[in-house]
Structure formats: C-alpha cells, structure tokens
DRENTI-598918 format. One line per field, with one value per residue (C-alpha): chain; x, y, z; residue in one letter. Coordinates in Angstrom, 1 decimal. Layout:
<rs>
chaine: A / ...
xx: X / ...
yy: Y / ...
zz: Z / ...
residu: A / ...
</rs>
This chain:
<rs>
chaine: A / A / A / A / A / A / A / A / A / A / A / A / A / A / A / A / A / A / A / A / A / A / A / A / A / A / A / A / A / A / A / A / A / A / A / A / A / A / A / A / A / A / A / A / A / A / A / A / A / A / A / A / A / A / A / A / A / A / A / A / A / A / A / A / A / A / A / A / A / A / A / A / A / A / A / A / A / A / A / A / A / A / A / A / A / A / A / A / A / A / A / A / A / A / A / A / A / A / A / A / A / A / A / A / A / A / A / A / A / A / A / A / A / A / A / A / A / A / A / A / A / A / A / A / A / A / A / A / A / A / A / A / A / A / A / A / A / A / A / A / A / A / A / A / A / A / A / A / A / A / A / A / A / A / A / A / A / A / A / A / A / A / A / A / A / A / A / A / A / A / A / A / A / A / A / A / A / A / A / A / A / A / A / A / A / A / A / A / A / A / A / A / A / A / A / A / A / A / A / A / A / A / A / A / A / A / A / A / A / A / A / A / A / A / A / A / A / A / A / A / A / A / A / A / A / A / A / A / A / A / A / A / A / A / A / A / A / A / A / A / A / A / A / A / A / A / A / A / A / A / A / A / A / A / A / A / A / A / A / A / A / A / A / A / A / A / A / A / A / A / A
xx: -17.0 / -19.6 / -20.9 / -23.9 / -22.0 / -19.9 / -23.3 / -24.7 / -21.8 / -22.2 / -25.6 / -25.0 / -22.3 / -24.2 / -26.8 / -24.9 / -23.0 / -26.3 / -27.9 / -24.6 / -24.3 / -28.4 / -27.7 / -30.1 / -29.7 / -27.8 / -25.8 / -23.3 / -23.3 / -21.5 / -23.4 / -22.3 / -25.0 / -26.3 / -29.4 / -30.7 / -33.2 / -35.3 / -36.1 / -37.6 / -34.2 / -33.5 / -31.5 / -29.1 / -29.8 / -26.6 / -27.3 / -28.3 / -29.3 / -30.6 / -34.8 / -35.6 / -33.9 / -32.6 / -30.3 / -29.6 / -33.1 / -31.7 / -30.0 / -26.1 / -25.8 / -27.8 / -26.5 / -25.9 / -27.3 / -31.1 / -31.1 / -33.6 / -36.5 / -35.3 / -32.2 / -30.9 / -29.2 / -27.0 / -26.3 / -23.3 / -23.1 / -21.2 / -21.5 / -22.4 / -25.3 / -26.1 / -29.4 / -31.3 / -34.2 / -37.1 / -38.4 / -39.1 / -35.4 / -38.6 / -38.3 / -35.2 / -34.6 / -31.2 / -29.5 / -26.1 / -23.8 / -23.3 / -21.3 / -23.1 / -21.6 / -24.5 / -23.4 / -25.0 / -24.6 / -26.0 / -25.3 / -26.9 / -27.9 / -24.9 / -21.3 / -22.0 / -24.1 / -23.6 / -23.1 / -23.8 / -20.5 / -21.1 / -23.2 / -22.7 / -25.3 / -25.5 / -22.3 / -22.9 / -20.0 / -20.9 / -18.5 / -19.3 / -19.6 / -19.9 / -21.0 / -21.0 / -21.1 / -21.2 / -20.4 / -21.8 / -20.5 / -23.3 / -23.1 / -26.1 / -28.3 / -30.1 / -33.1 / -34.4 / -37.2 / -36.8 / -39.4 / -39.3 / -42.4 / -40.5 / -40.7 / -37.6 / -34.2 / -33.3 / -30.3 / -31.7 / -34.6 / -36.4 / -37.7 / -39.3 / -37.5 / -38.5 / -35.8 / -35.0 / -31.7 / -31.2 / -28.5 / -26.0 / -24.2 / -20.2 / -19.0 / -19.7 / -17.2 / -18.6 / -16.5 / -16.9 / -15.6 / -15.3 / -14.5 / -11.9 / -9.2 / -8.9 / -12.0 / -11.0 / -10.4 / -14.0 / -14.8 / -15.0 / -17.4 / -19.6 / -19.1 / -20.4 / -23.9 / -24.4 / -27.0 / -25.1 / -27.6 / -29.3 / -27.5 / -30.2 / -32.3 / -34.0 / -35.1 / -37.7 / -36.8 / -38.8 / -37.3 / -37.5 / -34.3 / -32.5 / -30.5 / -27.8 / -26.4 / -27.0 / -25.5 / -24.8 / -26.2 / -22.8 / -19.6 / -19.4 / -20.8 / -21.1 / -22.0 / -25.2 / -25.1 / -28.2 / -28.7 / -32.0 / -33.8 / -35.0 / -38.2 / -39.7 / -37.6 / -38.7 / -36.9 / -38.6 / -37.6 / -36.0 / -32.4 / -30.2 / -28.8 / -28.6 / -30.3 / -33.1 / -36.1 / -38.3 / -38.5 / -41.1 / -40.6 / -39.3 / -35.9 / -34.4 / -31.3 / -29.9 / -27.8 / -25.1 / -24.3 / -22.2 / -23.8 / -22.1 / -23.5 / -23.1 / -24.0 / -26.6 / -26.8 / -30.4 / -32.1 / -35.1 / -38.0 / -36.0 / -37.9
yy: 35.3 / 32.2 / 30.9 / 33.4 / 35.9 / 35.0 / 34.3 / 37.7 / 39.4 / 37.5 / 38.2 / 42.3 / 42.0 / 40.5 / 42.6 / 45.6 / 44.3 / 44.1 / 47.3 / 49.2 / 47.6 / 48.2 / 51.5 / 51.6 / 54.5 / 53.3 / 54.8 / 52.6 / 53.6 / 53.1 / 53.6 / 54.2 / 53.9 / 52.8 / 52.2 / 51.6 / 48.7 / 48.5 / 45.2 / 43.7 / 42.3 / 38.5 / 37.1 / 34.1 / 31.4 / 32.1 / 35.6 / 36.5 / 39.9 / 42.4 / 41.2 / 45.3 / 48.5 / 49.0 / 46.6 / 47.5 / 45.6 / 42.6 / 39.6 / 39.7 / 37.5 / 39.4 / 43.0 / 43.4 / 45.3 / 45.0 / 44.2 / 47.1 / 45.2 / 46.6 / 46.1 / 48.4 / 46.8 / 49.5 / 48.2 / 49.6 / 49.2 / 50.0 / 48.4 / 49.0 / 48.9 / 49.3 / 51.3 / 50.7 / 53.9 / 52.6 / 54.9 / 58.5 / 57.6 / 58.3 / 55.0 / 53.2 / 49.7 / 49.2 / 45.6 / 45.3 / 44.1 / 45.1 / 44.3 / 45.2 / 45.2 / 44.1 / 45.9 / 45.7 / 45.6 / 43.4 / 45.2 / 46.8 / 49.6 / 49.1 / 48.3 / 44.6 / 41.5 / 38.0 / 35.4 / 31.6 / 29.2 / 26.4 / 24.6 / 21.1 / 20.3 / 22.4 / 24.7 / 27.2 / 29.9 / 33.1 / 36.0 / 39.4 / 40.6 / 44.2 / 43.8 / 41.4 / 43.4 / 41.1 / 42.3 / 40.1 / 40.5 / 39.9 / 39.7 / 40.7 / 41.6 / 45.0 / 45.7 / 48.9 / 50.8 / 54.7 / 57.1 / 60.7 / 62.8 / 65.7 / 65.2 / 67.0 / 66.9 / 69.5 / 69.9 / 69.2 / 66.9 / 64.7 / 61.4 / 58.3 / 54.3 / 51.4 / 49.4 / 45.2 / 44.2 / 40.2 / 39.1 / 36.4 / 36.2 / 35.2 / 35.5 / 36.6 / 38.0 / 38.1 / 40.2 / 40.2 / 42.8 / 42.0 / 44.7 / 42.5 / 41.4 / 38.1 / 37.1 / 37.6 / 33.2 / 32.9 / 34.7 / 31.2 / 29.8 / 33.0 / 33.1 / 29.1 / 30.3 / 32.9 / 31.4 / 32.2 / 34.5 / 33.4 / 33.2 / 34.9 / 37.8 / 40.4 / 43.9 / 46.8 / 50.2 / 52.9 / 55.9 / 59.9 / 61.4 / 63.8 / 64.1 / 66.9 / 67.6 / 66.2 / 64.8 / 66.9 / 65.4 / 65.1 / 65.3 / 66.3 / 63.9 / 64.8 / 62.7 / 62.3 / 63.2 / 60.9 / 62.1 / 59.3 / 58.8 / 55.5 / 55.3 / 53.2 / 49.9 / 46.6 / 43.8 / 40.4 / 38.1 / 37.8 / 36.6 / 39.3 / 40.0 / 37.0 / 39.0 / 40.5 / 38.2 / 40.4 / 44.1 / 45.7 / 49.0 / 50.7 / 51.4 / 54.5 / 55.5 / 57.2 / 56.5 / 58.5 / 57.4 / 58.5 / 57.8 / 58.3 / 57.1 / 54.1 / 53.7 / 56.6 / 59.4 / 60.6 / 63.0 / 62.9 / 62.8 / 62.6 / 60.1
zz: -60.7 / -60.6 / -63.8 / -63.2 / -63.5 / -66.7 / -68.6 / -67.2 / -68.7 / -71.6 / -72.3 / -71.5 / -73.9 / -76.9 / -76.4 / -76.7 / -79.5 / -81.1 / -80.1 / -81.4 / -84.9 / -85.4 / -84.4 / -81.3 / -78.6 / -75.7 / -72.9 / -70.8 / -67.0 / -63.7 / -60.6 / -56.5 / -53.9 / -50.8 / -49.4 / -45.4 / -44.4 / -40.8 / -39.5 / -36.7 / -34.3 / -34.5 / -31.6 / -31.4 / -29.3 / -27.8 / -26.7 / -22.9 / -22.2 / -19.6 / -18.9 / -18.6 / -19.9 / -16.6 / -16.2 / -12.3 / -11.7 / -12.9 / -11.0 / -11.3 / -14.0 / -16.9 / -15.4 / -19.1 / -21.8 / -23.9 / -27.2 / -28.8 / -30.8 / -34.1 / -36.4 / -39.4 / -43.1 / -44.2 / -48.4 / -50.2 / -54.0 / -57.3 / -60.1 / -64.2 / -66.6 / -70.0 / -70.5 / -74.3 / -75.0 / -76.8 / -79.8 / -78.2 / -76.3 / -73.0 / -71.8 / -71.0 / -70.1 / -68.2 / -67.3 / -65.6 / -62.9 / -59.3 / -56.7 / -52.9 / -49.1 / -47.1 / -43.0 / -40.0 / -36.1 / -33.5 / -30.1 / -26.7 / -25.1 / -22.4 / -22.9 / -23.2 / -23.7 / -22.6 / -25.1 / -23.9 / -25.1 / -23.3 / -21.5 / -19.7 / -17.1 / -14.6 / -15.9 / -18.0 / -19.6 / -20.9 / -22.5 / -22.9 / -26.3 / -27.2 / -30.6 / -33.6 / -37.3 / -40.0 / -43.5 / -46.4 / -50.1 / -52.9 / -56.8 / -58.1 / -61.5 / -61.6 / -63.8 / -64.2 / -66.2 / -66.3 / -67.9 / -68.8 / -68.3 / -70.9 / -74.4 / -75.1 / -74.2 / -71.2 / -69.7 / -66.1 / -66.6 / -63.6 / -64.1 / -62.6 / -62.1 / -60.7 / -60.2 / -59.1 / -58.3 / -57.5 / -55.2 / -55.2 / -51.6 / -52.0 / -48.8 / -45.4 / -42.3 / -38.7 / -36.6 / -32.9 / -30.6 / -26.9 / -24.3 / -22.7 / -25.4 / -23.1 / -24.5 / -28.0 / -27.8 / -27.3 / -30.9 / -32.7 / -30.5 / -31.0 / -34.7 / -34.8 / -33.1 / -35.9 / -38.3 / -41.9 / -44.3 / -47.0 / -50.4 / -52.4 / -51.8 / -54.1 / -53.3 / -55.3 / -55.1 / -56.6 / -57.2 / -58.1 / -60.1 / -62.1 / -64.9 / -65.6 / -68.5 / -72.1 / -75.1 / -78.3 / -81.4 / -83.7 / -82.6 / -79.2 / -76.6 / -72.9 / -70.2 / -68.2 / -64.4 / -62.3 / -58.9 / -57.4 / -54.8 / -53.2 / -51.4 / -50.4 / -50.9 / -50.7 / -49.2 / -50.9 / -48.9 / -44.9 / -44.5 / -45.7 / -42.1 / -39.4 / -37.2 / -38.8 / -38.4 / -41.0 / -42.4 / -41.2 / -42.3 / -45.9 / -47.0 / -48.2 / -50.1 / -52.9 / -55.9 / -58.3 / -61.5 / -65.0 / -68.6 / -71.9 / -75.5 / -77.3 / -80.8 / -82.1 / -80.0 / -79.9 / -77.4 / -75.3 / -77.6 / -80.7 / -83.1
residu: X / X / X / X / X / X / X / X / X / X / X / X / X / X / X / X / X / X / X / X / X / X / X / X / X / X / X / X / X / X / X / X / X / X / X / X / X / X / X / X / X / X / X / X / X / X / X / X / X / X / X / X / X / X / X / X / X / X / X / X / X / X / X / X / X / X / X / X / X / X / X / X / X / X / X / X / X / X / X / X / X / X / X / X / X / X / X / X / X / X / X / X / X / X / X / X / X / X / X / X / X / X / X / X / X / X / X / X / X / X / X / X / X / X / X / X / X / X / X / X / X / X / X / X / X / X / X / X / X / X / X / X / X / X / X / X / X / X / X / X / X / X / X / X / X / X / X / X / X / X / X / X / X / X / X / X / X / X / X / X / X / X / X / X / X / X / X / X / X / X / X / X / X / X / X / X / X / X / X / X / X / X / X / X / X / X / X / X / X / X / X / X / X / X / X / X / X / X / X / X / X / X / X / X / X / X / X / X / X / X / X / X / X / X / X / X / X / X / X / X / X / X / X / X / X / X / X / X / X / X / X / X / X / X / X / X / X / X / X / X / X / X / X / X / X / X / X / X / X / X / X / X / X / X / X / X / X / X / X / X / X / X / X / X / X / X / X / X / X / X / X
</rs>
C-alpha cells in the first residue's frame, strides 16, 4: 500500500474511533461490484488494419480485420467503507477503501490485425495480433452520500446515492494473443507501442437501491443487504484504457454490499 493509502486508512480509522466512543450511528460495510464504460476506440500507432468492413476489397497486405469505432471498460471492484447517519440516521455519509480491476479488449471484426514492429526504410514487419486485453489494478477512495425518502425503518426500504470513487493505478498487464504461437516473440515489441494509462482517474456514479433487512434496537443486530443500481456513470477524465480516446456515452453497473452496526444502533428516522 502507497502512503495514500496508509493515511486513508488512517484517517477512516480515527474517525471511526471517534464516531464509536461519541456514540454516533455508524455501519461498517464491504462492497462487490462492477460497472461497464463505452468509449470512442483509440488506436496505436502501431496498429494496421482492414480500410473497409470487407476486408476482401482490400490489397493483400491489410486483408485483416477493422477495428469498430468504439471500445468498452469493463471495472471490477471490492473493497470497504464506513458509513456515519446524520441525526434522522436519513442521510448517510460513507468513506472507505477499494481495490478495482480496470479490463478491456482491443481487437477486430476478423481473426486478426496487423501490428507494425519495425520499420527501416523501405522494410517494414508486421505480426498478426488477435487481440491485446490489458488489465489495470487501481487503489482508490470512495465517497458516497445516501438518502432515504422513508422516515421510518422498513425492512425493504429504497433509497437514492451519488457516489465518487478516486483512483490510484498500481500496476498494469498487457497481454497479447497471436493466432500463430510463433509470433508469441513479437509480444514485447507490441507491448512497447502500448501508450501506459493514466495513473489517476475519478468517476460519478448516481445510483437507485435497496436495503433488506434491518437492525434490532437492543440486543440483536442483523445486517443490512444493499442491492444498487448505477446509471448513468461518469468517467472525469480520458486515460483509463490505452485505447479509449474519450467516453462518449454513460456507464452502467450495479453493486452488492453487507452493513452491520457500530457504536449506537439507531433506525431510520429514529431521533
């Protein structure tokens, strides 16, 4: 963990310290989701492709596939966050950690594109590629603010977030998949024209969920079951894929997560 990180957990760790001794009303979550971004396609200098989507018009050299003009993000995630309820326990404010796999897949409409390795005057080498999917690991920060329209505690209850999550990148793996394994001693060369992604980004994601279940006041405490929607999403800022020039259009997905209490156990509404 970076030095972010460790002041991030921290922070999240005072803060509940705080909230618990003062008695405030706050549940501790972990969360599993995943969400899908659409992008217009950004190509590698390196890539050589068919000049039509029918590739048999072509000369001989680019009888290859075309590279569609858009791109998808598909983001995995899990992480945890601590969520403190204002007075009326309505309107939570959640802070936490999350860990996110960051997928997606440059490829063609045929069996293969052509990938430029080297050039020296006149002489150019190519190798046919049949796709590159690059998988990105990101630390990141979420924020959220949740509100519920009841005034009362129910056991299934619908509510309202919008939610920021702030990305640190830590690694990145491009793997390249040939159609002949000969070509597998070319994958270097490919991976070295693969612009690296940014190492921040930040997304928005309002969203539409329920909660099942609820929490006894007293002795028995039973967790909170939140089933979300994500729509539409909101990438801030281009980079998160190499080849995704910008995101044109919204993201979607949906999240799961597991709440118990922390500290004073009040319902929805309670004063």
């Amino acid at each position: 963990m970076n030095r972010t990180g460790a002041y991030v957990v921290f922070l999240i760790f005072v803060l509940l310290a705080t909230g618990i001794l003062r008695g405030q009303n706050i549940k501790l979550g972990a969360e599993y989701g995943f969400d899908t971004y659409f992008g217009d396609t950004k190509k590698p200098d390196g890539v050589r492709e068919s000049k039509s989507a029918f590739p048999y018009f072509d000369d001989y050299v680019f009888y290859c596939g075309l590279i569609g003009p858009e791109q998808s993000l598909d983001i995995s995630y899990a992480g945890v966050k601590a969520e403190f309820f204002l007075p009326g326990n309505r309107l939570g404010i959640a802070a936490g950690l999350r860990v996110s796999k960051y997928a997606s897949v440059f490829d063609s409409d045929r069996d293969y594109f052509l990938w430029q390795v080297r050039q020296e005057g006149v002489e150019t080498d190519y190798v046919r590629v049949r796709a590159v999917r690059q998988e990105s690991c990101y630390l990141g920060v979420p924020l959220e603010i949740r509100f519920f329209p009841n005034n009362r505690e129910l056991p299934f209850q619908h509510y309202f977030k919008l939610g920021a999550i702030f990305n640190r990148r830590l690694q990145t793996e491009n793997r390249i998949d040939f159609p002949d394994d000969a070509m597998s001693r070319y994958a270097d060369s490919v991976r070295d024209g693969i612009e690296a992604p940014a190492n921040f980004n930040a997304r928005l994601y309002p969203a539409f969920g329920f909660k099942i279940g609820g929490f006894r006041v007293g002795a028995g405490r039973f967790p909170w079951i939140n089933v979300e929607a994500h729509f539409p999403g909101i990438m801030l800022a281009s980079g998160a894929s190499s080849f995704i020039k910008s995101y044109s259009n919204s993201g979607i997905g949906l999240q799961f997560s597991v709440q118990v209490p922390l500290g004073k156990n009040a319902p929805i509404g309670s004063k």
